[in-house]
C-alpha positions in Angstrom: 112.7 110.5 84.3 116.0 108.7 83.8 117.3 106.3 86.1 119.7 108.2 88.2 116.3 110.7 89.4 113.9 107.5 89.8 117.0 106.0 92.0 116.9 108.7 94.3 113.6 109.1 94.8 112.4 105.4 94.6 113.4 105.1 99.0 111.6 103.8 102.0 107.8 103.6 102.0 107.8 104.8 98.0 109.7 101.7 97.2 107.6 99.5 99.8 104.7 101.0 97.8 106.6 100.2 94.7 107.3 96.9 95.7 103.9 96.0 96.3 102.8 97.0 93.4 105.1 95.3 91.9 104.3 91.8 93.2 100.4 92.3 92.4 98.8 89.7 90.5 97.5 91.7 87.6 100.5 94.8 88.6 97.5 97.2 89.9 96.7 98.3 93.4 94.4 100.6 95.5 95.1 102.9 98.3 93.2 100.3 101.0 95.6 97.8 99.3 98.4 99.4 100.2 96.9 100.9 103.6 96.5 97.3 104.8 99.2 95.5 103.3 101.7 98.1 104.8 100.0 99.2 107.7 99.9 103.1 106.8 97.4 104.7 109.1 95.4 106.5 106.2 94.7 105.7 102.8 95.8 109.0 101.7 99.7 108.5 103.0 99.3 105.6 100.4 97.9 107.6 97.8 100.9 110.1 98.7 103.4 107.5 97.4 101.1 105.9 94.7 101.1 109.3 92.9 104.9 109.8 93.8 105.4 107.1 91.6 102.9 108.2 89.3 105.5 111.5 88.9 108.5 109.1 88.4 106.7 107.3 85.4 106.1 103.9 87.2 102.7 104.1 87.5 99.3 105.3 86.3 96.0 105.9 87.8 93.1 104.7 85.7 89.4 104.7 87.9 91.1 104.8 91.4 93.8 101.9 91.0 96.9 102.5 90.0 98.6 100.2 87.6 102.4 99.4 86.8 103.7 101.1 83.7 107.4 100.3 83.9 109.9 98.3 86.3 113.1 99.7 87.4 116.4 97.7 88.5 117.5 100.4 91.0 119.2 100.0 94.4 118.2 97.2 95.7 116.0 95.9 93.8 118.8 94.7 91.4 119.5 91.8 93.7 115.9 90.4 93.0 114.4 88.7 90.1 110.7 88.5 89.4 108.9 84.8 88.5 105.3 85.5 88.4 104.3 87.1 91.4 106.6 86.3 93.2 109.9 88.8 93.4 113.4 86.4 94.8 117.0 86.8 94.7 119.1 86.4 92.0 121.2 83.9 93.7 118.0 81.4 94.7 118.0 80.3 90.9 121.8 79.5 91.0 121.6 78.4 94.7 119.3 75.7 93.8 121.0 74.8 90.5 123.7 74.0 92.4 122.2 72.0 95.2 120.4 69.9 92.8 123.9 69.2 91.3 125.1 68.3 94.7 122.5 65.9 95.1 122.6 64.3 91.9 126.7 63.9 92.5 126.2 62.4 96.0 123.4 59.7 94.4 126.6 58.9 91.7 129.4 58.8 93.8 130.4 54.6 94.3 133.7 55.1 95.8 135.2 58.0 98.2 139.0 58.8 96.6 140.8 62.0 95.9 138.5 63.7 93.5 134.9 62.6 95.0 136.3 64.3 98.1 137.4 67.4 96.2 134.2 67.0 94.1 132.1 67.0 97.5 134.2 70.0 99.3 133.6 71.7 96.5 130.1 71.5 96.0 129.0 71.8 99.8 131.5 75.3 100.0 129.2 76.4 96.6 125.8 75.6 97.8 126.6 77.1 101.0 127.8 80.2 99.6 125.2 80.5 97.2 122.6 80.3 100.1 124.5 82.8 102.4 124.0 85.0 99.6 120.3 84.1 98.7 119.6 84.8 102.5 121.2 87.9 102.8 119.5 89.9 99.5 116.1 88.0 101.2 116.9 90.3 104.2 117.3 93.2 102.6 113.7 93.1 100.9 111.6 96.3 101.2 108.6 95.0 103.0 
């Protein structure tokens, strides 16, 4: 399916299911999985949306678990970034880049004149910003 079909279908519990799989350690779930980890009162309304995204290519079911065949960057999920298992913003890596700048400039500066004070304004406003950001994709996570 092409990405404009996967973007409409990939909403609520399909993309909390998608997420999920997504963040597995070896990218392959089962129905209990998902039952418990999303509180679904019956396995089957997680096999509903495991085979949903079996239809839209993202998955396939091999022995009762269904295994992650292809990621998508769609709708929200284009504001996160996966490092191992763990999925995070796109703005924690440049968030922390700059903090760690910050830090490093405030361990250098000797003397406070006009540009250590723009240098410090300037890095406070970016780390903060960055941050805001980082904190606001964290709240729109699917689960």
């Amino acid at each position: 399916m092409n990405e404009k079909n996967v973007a409409a279908d990939l909403q609520g519990n399909t993309l909390r299911v998608y997420w999920i799989l997504l963040k597995a350690r070896d990218n392959s779930v089962g129905p209990r999985d998902i039952q418990r980890k999303l509180g679904f009162s019956s396995p089957n309304l997680a096999v509903h949306h495991l085979d949903k995204l079996v239809e839209l290519g993202l998955a396939e079911k091999i022995s009762g678990e269904y295994h992650l065949t292809r990621t998508v960057d769609v709708g929200v999920l284009k504001q996160f970034t996966k490092l191992g298992t763990m999925i995070v913003p796109r703005h924690v890596l440049y968030a922390s880049m700059w903090t760690t700048l910050l830090i490093f400039f405030l361990f250098q500066v000797t003397a406070i004149n006009f540009y250590s004070l723009f240098a410090l304004i300037f890095g406070f406003l970016g780390a903060g910003i960055l941050w805001y950001e980082t904190w606001r994709n964290w709240r729109t996570r699917p689960v």
